[in-house]
N, C-alpha and C positions, 0 to 999 in steps of 0.2 A: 731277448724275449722271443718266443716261438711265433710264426707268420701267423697263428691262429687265433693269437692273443691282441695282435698290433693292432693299434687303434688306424683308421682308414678316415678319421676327419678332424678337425681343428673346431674350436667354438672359442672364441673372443669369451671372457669373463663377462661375470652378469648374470640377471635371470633372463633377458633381452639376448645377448649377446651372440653375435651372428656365427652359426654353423657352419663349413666349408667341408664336404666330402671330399677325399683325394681317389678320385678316378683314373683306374689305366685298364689299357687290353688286353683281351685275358678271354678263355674260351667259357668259363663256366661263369655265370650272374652272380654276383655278389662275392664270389669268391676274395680271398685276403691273396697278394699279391705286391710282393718288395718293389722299392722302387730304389736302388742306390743312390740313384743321384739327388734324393731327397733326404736319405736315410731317413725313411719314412714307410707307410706301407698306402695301398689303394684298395679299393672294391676293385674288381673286375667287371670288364663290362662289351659282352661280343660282339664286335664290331666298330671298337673305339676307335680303331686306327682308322677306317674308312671316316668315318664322321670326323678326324682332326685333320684329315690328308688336307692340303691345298686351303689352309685357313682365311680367312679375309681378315684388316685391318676392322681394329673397333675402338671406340672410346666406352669407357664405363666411369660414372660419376662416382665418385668415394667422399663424401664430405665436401671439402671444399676445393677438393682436387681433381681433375680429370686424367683419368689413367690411362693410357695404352694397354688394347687386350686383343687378342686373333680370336675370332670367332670363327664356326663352323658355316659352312656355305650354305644358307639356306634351305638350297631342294637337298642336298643330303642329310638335312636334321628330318626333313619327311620322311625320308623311305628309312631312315633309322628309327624314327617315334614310330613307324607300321608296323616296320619288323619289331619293337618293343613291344607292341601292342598284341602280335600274334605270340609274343614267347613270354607273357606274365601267365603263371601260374598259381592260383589262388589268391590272386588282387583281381577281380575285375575290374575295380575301380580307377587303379591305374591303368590298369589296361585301357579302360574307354576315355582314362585323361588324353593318355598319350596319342589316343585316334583323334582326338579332339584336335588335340595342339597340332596337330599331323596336318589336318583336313583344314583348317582354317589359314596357316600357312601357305599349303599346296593353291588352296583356290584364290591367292592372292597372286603368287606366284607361276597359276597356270593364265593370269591375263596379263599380267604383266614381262615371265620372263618363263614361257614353255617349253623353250629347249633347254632352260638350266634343269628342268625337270625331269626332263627325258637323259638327257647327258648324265645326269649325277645317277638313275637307274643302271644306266648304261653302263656305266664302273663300278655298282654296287657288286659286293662279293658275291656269286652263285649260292653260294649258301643263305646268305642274309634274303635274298631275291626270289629263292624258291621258297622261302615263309610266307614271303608279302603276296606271291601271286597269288593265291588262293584267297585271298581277303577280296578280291576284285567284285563280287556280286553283293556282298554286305557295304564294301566302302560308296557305291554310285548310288546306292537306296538312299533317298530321300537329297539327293543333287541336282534336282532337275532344273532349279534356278540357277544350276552353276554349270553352263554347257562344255566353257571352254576346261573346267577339270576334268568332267568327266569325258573329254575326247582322250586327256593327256592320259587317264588315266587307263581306258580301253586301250591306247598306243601301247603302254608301257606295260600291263599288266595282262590281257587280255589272249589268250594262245591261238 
C-alpha cells in the first residue's frame, strides 16, 4: 500500500471505541510517514523529537490495570503547544486550544518549577523558537494575575 493511502491510527471496535493516532517526526504537518518498526505508518508532526527527547516515567489507568507510559517533560509540551499554536493554518480553534493548554500549563509551571521552563526553551530547536517568539505580546495580554509567568515568559521570549 503506497505511504499516501496508510492509515496513521488504530480505533478499538465499536461505535465507542477508542481512537489512537500513530505520531512520528517529520518536517511537514500531517504528512503520512513509515514507521518500520511498527510496520505501520504515522502523521508527521515538527518537532516531535524535541517534545519525546528526555521523557519522564508515568502511569496511565486502562481498565483495571495500571500501565507504565513515558510522558513528555512538561515545560517542553508548552513551547511545543505555542509553537503549534503559531503554525495551524485554517484551524483557529485549535490553534487557541493549543494556546490554552500551553498557558494553563506554563503558569503552573512558572510558580512551581521556572527553570524547567526556561531550560526546555533553552534546547528548543531555533526553528521551533523563532515561531514562538513573536507570539510574546498576544501571549502576556490578559496575565496580569499571573506575574510569575509573565517574568518567565519576558525571559524566554522577549529580545
Amino acid at each position: 500500500m503506497p505511504a499516501t493511502q496508510a492509515s496513521t491510527s488504530v480505533k478499538l471496535p465499536g461505535v465507542q471505541g477508542l481512537r489512537v493516532d500513530i505520531l512520528a517526526p517529520g518536517k511537514t504537518l500531517g504528512a503520512v510517514v513509515r514507521v518500520p518498526e511498527l510496520d505501520w505508518a504515522a502523521q508527521a508532526i515538527p518537532h516531535y523529537d524535541y517534545l519525546l527527547e528526555a521523557p519522564e516515567p508515568g502511569a496511565m489507568l486502562a481498565g483495571g490495570h495500571c500501565v507504565p507510559v513515558r510522558l513528555p517533560q512538561a515545560a517542553r509540551l508548552v513551547w511545543h503547544k505555542l509553537y503549534s499554536s503559531a503554525n495551524r493554518h485554517g484551524f483557529p480553534e485549535k490553534a487557541a486550544k493549543d494556546r490554552r493548554q500551553a498557558l494553563v500549563l506554563a503558569a503552573v509551571l512558572a510558580e512551581t518549577d521556572p527553570q524547567a521552563l526556561r531550560l526546555a526553551f533553552k534546547e528548543a530547536p531555533v526553528a521551533m523558537s523563532k515561531k514562538v517568539r513573536p507570539l510574546y505580546s498576544s501571549l502576556v495580554k490578559g496575565l496580569n494575575a499571573y506575574a510569575a509567568l509573565q517574568e518567565v515568559l519576558r525571559k524566554c521570549l522577549k529580545p
